[in-house]
N, C-alpha and C positions, 0 to 999 in steps of 0.2 A: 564389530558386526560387518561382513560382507555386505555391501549395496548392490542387487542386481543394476544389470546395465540397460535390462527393461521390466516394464509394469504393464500387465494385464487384465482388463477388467470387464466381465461375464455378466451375462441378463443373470438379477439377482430378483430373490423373493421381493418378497414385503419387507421394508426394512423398519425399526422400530428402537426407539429406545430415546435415552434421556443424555445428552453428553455437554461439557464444556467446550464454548471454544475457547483456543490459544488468545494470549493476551495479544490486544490490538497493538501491532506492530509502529505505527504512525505513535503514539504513546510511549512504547517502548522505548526510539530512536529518541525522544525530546526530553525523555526524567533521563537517561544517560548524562544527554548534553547539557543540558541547563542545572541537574544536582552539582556536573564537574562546572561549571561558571557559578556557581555560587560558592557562599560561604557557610559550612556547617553539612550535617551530615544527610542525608535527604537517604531516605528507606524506601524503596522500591516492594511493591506487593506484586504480585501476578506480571512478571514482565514477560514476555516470549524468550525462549530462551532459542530464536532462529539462526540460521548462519549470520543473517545480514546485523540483527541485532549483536549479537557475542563480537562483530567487526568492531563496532559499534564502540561496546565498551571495550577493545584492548583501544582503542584509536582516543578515547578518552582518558585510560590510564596511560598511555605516551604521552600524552597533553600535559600530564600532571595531575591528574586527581587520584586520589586511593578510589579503588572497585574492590567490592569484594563482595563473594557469593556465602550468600547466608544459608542454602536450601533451595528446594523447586521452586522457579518463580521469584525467589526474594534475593533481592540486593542490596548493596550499601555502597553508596559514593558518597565521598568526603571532597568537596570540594573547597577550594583555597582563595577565589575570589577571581578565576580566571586560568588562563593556559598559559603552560610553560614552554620552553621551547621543549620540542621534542628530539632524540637522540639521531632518529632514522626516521625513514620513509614511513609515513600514515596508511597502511594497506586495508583500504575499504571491502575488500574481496566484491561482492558482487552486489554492496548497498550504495543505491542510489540516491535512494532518500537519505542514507548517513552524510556519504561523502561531501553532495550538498549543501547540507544543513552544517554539517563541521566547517566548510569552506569558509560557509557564513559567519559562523561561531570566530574562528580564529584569524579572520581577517580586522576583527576588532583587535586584536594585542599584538603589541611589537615584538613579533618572532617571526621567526620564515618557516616553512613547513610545505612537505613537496607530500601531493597525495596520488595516489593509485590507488590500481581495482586489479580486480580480473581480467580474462579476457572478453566478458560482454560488457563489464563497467567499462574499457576503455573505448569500447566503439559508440557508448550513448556521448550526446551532446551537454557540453559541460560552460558554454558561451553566454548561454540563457541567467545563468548565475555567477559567471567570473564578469560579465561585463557591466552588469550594476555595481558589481564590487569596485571595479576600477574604476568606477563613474565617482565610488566614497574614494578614490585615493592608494587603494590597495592596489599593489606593483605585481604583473603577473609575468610568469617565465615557463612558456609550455618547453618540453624535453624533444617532444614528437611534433604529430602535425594540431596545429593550433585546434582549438576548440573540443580536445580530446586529453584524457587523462595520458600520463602524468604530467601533471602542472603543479607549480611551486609559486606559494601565497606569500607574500611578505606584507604585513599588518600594522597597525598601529596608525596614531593621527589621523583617523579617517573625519569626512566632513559628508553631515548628513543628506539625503534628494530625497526628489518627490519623482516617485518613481510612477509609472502607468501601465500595466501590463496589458497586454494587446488579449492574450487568452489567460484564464484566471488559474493560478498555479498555487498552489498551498506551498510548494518547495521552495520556488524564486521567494515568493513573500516571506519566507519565514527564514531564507541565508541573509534576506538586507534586513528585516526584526532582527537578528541575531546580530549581525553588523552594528546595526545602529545603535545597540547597547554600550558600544564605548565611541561612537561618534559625536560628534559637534554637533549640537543644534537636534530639528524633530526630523527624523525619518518618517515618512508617509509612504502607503505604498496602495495603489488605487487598482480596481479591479472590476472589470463590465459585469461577472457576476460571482457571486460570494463560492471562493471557495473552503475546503476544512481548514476551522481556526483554533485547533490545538495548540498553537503555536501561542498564540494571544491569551487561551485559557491556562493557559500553565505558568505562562510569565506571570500574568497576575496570581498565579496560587503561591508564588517565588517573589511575591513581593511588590513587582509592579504595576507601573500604570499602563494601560495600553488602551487609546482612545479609537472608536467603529462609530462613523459616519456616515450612513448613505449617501449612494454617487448613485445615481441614474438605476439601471438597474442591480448594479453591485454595490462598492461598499469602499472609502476611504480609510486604512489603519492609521493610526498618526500613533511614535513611539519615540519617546524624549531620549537622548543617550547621558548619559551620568548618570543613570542611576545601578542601584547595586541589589543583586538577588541573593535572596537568604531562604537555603534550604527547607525545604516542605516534604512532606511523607505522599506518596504516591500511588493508588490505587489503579494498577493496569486494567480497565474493562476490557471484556471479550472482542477479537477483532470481527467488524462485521465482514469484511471479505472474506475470512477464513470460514466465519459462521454459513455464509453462504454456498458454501460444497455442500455439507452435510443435508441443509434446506434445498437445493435443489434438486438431490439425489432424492428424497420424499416427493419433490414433487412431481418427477417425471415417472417415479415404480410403482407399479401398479399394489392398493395396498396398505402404503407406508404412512406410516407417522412419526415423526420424527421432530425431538426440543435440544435446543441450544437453547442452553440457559449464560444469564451476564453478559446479552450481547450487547456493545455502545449503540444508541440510540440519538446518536446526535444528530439532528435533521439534515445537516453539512453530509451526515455518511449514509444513509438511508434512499439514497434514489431507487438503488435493485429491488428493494424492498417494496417501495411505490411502484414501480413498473410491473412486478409481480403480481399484485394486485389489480392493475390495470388488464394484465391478462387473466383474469380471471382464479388467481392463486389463493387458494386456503391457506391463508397464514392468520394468524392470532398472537399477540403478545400478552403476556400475564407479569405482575410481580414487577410491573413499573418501580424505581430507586432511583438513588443518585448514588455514585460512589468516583469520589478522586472529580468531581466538581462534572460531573458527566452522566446523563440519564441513561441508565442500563435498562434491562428487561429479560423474559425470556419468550424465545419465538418457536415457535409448534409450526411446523409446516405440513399438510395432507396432501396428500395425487391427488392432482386437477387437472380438469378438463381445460388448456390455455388454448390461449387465441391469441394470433398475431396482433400488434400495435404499432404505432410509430412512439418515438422516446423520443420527446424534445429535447434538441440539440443543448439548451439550456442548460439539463437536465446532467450531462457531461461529467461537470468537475463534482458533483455527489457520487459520483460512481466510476468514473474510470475506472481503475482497477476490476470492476465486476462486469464487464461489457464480454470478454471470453466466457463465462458462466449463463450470463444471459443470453449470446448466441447459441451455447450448448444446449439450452432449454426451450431455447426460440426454435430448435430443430423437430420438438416433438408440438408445439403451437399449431394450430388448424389457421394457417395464411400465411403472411406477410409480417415479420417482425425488421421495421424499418431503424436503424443506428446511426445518424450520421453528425457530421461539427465534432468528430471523436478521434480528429488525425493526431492529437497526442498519443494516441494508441502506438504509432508506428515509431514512437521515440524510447517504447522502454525497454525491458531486456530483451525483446526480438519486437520487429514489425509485427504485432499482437493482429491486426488488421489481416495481413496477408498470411501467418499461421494458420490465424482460425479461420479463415475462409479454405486454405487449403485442406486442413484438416478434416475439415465438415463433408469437404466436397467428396475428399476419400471414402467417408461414411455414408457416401451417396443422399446426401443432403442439397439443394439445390442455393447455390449462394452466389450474390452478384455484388462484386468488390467495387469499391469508388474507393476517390483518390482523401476521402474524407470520414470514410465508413462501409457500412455494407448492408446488404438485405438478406434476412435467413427466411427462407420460404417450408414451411413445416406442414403437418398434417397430411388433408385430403388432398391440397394441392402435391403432396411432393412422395405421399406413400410412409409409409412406417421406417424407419432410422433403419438402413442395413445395415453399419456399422462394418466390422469384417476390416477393418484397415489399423495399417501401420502408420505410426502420427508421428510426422517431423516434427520436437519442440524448438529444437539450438536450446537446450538449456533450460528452457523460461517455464518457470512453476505452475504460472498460472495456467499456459496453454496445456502442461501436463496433467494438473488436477481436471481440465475443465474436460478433457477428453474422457477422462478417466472412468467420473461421474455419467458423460453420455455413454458412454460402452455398459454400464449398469442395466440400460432399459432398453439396447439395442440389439438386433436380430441376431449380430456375429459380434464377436468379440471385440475389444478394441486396445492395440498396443501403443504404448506410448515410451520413448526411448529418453535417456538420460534423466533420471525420477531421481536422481541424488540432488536434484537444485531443487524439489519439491521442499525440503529443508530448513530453505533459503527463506521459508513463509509460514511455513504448518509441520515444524516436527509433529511425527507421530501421525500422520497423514491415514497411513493407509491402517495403523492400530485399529483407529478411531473408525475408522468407517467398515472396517471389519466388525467392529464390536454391533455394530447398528446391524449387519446379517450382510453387508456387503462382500461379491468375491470378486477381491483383487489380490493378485500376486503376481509369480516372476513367471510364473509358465502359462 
């Protein structure tokens, strides 16, 4: 299938209709990793089958574990109680969260293993989680300029810390959890406020013990090393970031109504959703569940009338990732929608901060950047969304969906360049939103 080189996306009817989202990505990356460290065969249901994820599992079949694709969605790793040495180079293509999280994984067992990306995995910051690592013992040898891939992990013997993270990161926490699985002694890793702990819920669905303390206003993990995980069946829930294109394309079109059904409901992942609501959002969830040890639901979103807010800073690590989608919405808000304590933004596949302020601003949206965040001024204060612009992504999915979505409910069209890394998060992107009454395409 030819990938155009750009995507187009037209003031669209009413949009309507009933769809799934793609398996929660963050889920997807962890039954991967932790089926290949265990022992026995661990069945995957609903995994995303994205670029970053498919990385993912070739980077765990080098490791040594059998993968294999059962059908849409379903998997099978056979893991053997750990990672082998691999033949070659670990090529993460453009997962961040894999890379990471493998670092972490295979910095526990005595093998060397050199890992790389793409070209925007190699420009994010990779120090944040090699240097905990080398704090357990693990020997590090950058190729390039230090703190950037490719870097080559030698493992084994590690000895466990009590680590403190200054901003709360589900990623750092979860390469020293995955470390300390074959380290000495308890790894602990402390955190000012809680971020998503899939990482913690799946070890224990695999076996172990993983101890959550309240620390002030976060949370101490404490996680013992020797112990051994044994394979479990895995039910991918829907991702709520992905869910959140489709919901806030409803809620900006005049009209629409619009369900994502089995979207994860974990309050860790839910802040977009609270914020929405705070601006005045029609959302509903019905058909509350649990499935794969995680409360799902399905969420109905209607056009509404929104109003700017401020999002406490707090408020951050439940959302990141949705902070583009929210400025894109925050553009049709009647005021002030205030973001800020959100400078992780400028560390992931593009300076997310300085995109979507540019982007915005191109769609004649009125936006005022800080070194920490930014302010979207929407409604009576800034006029109706002209849209009418060409949107620099570099790559980066999300600023591609989020534009995409505002070019929907906007005066003039809105183009967005390089939509094949759209992929990278939400195959089936623009199907799916086509099928709701959406028009996007290449011209």
């Amino acid at each position: 299938m030819t990938i155009p080189s750009t995507l187009t996306a037209r003031s669209a009817p009413a949009l309507a209709g009933v769809v799934r989202a793609p398996g929660d990505k963050s889920i997807s990356h962890r039954a991967l990793i932790l089926g290949a460290m265990a022992s026995g065969v661990t069945d995957i249901d609903g995994l995303l089958e994205g670029d970053d994820i498919l990385a993912t599992a070739r980077a765990v079949a080098a490791l040594g574990a059998g993968v294999e694709r059962l059908g849409p969605g379903r998997w099978r790793v056979t893991g053997h109680g750990g990672f082998k040495q691999p033949a070659g180079v670990i090529d993460c293509g453009n997962a961040g969260t894999g890379v990471r999280l493998l670092m972490g994984a295979a910095a526990g067992y005595p093998i060397t293993v050199t890992f790389d990306g793409d070209a925007s995995l190699r420009k994010r910051p990779m120090k944040r989680v090699t240097g905990p690592l080398a704090d357990m013992a693990a020997r590090l040898a950058w190729s390039g300029e230090e703190d950037r891939l490719p870097v080559t992990i030698t493992g084994g013997r590690l000895a466990a810390i009590n680590y403190r993270q200054t901003v709360a990161s589900a990623q750092i926490k979860s390469a020293i959890l995955l470390a300390g699985l074959n380290a000495d002694g308890v790894t602990a890793v402390t955190e000012p406020e809680p971020s998503r702990d899939h990482t913690e819920r799946m070890l224990r669905a695999f076996g172990a013990e993983v101890g959550v303390l309240p620390d002030g206003a976060g949370w101490r993990v404490t996680f013992r090393g020797g112990q051994t995980l044994t394979a479990a069946p895995v039910t991918v829930p829907g991702d709520p970031s992905s869910a959140a294109f489709p919901l806030a394309a409803a809620l900006i079109v005049p009209g629409s109504a619009v369900t994502v059904e089995g979207v994860m409901l974990n309050p860790l992942r839910t802040g977009l959703f609270e914020t929405w609501r705070e601006m005045g959002a029609d959302l509903t969830v019905s058909n509350r569940r649990t499935a794969g040890g995680e409360e799902i639901g399905d969420i109905t979103a209607r056009h509404s009338a929104l109003k700017g807010v401020v999002v406490p800073p707090e408020r951050a690590a439940s959302m990141i990732d949705e902070y583009p989608i929210l400025a894109a919405t925050a553009a049709f808000a009647d005021g002030d929608t205030v973001m800020r304590g959100i400078g992780e933004m400028r560390l992931k596949e593009s300076d997310r901060i300085a995109l979507m302020a540019a982007g915005l601003q191109a769609c004649g949206v009125a936006v005022e950047e800080e070194a920490e965040g930014f302010t979207v001024t929407g409604g009576s204060k800034n006029g109706s969304v002209r849209g009418g612009a060409a949107v620099t992504t570099h790559g980066d999915h999300r600023i591609a969906m989020s534009h995409l979505i505002l070019g929907l409910a906007a005066a003039d069209p809105v183009t967005v360049d390089q939509p094949a890394m759209i992929a990278t998060s939400f195959p089936g992107f623009v199907e799916l939103m086509r099928g709701l009454g959406a028009d996007i395409g290449s011209a």
